[in-house]
C-alpha positions as CSV (number, residue, x, y, z in Angstrom):
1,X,0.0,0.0,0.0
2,X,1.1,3.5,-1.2
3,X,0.7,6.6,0.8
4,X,0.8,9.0,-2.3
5,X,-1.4,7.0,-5.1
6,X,-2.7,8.2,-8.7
7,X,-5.4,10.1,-7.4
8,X,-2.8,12.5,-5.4
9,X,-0.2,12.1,-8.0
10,X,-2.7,13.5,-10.8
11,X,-3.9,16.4,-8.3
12,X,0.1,17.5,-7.9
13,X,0.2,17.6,-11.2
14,X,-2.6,19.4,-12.1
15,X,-1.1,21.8,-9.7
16,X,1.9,21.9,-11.2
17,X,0.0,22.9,-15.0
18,X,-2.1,25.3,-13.6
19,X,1.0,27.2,-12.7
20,X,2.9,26.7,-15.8
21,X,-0.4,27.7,-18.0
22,X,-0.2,31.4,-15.6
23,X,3.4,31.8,-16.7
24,X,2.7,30.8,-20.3
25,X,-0.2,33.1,-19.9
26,X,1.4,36.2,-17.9
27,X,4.2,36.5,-20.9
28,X,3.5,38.3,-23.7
29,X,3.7,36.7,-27.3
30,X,6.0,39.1,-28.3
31,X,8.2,37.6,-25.6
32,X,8.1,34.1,-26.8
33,X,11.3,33.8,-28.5
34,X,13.4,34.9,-25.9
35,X,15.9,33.3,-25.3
36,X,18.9,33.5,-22.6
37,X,21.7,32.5,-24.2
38,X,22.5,30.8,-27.7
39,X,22.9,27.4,-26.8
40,X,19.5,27.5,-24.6
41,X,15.4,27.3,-25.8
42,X,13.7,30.2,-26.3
43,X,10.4,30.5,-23.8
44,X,7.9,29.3,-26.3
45,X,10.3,26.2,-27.1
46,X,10.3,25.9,-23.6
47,X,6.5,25.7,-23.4
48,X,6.1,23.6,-26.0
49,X,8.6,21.8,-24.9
50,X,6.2,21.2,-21.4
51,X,3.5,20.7,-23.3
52,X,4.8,17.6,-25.6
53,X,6.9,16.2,-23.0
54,X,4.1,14.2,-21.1
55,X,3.5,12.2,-24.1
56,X,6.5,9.9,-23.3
57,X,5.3,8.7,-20.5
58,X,1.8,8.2,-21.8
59,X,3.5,5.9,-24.5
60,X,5.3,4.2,-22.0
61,X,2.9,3.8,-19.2
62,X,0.1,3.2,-21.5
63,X,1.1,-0.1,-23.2
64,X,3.0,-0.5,-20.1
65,X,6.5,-1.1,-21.3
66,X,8.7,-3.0,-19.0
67,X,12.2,-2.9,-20.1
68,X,13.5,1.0,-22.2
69,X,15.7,-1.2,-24.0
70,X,13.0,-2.5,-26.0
71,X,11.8,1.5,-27.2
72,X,13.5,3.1,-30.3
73,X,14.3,6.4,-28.5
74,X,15.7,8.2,-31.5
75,X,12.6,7.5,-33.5
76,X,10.6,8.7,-30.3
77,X,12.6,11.5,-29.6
78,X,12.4,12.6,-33.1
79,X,8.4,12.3,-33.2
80,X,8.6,14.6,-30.1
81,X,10.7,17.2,-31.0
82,X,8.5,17.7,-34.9
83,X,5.3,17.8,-32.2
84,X,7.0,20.6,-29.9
85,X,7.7,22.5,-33.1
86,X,4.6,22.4,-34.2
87,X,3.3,24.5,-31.9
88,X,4.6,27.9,-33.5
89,X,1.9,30.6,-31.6
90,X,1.1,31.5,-28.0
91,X,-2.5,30.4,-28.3
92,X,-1.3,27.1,-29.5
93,X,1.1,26.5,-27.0
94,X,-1.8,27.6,-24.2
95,X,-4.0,25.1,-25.7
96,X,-1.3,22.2,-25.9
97,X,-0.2,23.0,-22.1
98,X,-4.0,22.6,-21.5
99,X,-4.9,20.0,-23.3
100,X,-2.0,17.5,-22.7
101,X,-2.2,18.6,-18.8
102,X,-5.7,17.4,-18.7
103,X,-5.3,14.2,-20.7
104,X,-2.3,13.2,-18.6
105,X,-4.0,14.1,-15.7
106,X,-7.2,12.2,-16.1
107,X,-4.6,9.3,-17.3
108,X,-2.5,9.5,-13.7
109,X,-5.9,9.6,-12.2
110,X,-6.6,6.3,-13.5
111,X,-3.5,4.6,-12.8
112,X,-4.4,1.6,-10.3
113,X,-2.0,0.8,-7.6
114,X,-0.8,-2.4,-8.7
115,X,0.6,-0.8,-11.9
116,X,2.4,2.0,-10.0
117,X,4.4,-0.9,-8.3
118,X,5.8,-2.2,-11.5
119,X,9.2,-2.3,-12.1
120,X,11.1,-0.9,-15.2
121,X,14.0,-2.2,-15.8
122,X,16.9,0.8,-17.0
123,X,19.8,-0.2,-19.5
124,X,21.5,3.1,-18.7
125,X,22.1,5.3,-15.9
126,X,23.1,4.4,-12.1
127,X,19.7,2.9,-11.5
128,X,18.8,-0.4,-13.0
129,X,15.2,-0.2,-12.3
130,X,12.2,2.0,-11.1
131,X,8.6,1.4,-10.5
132,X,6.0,3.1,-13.0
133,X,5.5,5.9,-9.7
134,X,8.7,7.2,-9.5
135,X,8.9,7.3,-13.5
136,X,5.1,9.1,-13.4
137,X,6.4,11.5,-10.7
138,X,9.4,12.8,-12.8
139,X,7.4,14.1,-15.2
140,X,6.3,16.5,-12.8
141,X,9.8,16.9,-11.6
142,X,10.4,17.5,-15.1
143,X,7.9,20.3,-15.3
144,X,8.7,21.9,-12.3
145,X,12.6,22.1,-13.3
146,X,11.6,23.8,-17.0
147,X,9.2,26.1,-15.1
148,X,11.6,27.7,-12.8
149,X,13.8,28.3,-15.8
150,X,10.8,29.6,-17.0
151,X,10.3,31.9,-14.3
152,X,14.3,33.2,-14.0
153,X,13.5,34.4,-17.8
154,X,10.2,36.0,-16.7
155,X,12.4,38.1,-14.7
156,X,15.0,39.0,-17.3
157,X,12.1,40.1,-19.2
158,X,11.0,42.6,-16.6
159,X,7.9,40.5,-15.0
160,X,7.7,39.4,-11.4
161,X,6.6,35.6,-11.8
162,X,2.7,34.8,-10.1
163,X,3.9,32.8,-7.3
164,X,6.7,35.1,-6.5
165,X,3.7,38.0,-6.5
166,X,1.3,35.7,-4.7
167,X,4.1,35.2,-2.0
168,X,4.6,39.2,-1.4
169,X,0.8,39.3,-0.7
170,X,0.7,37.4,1.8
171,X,3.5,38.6,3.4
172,X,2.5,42.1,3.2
173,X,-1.1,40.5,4.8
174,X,0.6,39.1,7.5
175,X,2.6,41.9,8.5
176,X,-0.5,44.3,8.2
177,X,-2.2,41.9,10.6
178,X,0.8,41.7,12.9
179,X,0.8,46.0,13.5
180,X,-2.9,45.8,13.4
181,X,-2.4,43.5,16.5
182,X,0.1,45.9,18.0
């Protein structure tokens, strides 16, 4: 028995969308191909990026692949990237973020228990296996990790990111209610 099952899992990660959908919101379009340095994504590649990358694990956990060694990553990886550039405007990328968060979403949701227990067996890397959870909770690891790149760049483009805004209010709030106590 699990203490965090698909039903919390898919709640997280709506969480996590709604958040990135505000950012992808909050920047302007004209803002979209912005991009730090040469060698890095621009925001909307970023985005779309997001947006496409919970399709992997949808392919994987769907027809509930066992061993990696058996997928054809450069093929995958290749379908992905034509997908993420696809998506060329900011209403595009909105819609993707939203529709691909709800379908993975509802698709954690329904996830039994016995199937987050399954073990995947790694050919690379320093882990030779992980259970279908901890490969279904990177991808909101995954998200999190692009969206606070997404939110350094909301700053070098002159916005304060929601959460960071969100934060201040309560903090002004608090201290208001502190003197008020005083």
């Amino acid at each position: 028995m699990t203490y965090y099952g698909s039903k919390d899992l898919a709640a997280a990660f709506r969480t996590v969308r709604k958040n990135t959908i505000k950012i992808a919101e909050e920047i302007p379009e004209d803002k979209y191909g912005f991009r730090a340095t040469p060698d890095t994504r621009t925001i909307g590649e970023t985005l779309a990026h997001i947006a496409v990358s919970t399709s992997f694990q949808r392919q994987v956990h769907g027809s509930r692949v066992t061993d990696m060694k058996t997928l054809d990553f450069p093929a995958m990886f290749q379908k992905f990237t034509a997908e993420e550039a696809a998506l060329g405007s900011k209403a595009e990328i909105v819609a993707a973020l939203k529709a691909e968060g709800d379908s993975f979403a509802v698709f954690l949701d329904k996830m039994p228990e016995a199937e987050l227990a399954e073990i995947v067996a790694f050919p690379f890397g320093d882990q030779p296996t992980k259970s279908r959870f901890e490969m279904l909770l990177s991808s909101k690891e995954h998200e999190m990790h692009h969206r606070g790149q997404l939110m350094t760049l909301q700053r070098m483009i002159g916005q304060t990111p929601h959460l960071t805004r969100q934060m201040q209010e309560r903090m002004s709030q608090a201290m208001a209610a502190q003197q008020g106590q005083r």
